[in-house]
C-alpha positions in Angstrom: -6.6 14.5 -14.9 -6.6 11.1 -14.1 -4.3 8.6 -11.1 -2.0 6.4 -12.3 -0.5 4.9 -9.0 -3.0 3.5 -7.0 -1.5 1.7 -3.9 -4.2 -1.0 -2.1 -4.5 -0.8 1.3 -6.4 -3.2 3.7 -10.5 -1.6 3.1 -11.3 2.2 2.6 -12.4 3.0 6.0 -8.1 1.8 7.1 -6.2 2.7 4.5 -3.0 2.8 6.4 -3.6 -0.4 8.7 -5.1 -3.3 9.5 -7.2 -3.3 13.3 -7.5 -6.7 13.1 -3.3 -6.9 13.4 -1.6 -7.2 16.9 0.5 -4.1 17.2 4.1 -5.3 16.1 2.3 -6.8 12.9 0.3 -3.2 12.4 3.7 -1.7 12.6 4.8 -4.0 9.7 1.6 -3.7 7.9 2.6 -0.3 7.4 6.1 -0.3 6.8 4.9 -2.5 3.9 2.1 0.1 2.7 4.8 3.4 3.0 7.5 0.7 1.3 4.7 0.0 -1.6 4.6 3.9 -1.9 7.4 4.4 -2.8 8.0 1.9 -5.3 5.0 3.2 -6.9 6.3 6.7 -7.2 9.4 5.4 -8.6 7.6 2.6 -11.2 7.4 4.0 -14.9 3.4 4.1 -16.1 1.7 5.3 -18.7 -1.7 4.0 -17.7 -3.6 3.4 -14.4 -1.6 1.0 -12.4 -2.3 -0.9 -9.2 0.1 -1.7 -6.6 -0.6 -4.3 -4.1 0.8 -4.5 -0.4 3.1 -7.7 -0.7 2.1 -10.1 2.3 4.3 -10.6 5.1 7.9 -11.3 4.3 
């Protein structure tokens, strides 16, 4: 059994955040995280794929 969606986050230890972020950009940081989810989960693989966090917008 193996992962085939791996979504990057900011460093293990915040996978979900970034503490160095004021709190409005923290907020966005994670919109863009869940948003990268679920573009993951809907991406056709067949192999081990990662999915970077697109910068700001």
């Amino acid at each position: 059994m193996g992962v085939l969606r791996i979504v990057q986050g900011k460093a293990v230890t915040h996978p979900f955040g970034d503490p160095e972020l004021d709190v409005a950009d923290e907020l966005e940081y994670r919109r863009r995280v869940v948003e990268t989810a679920i573009s993951a989960l809907e991406a056709e693989v067949s192999e081990p794929t990662v999915f970077d966090v697109v910068a700001s917008r």
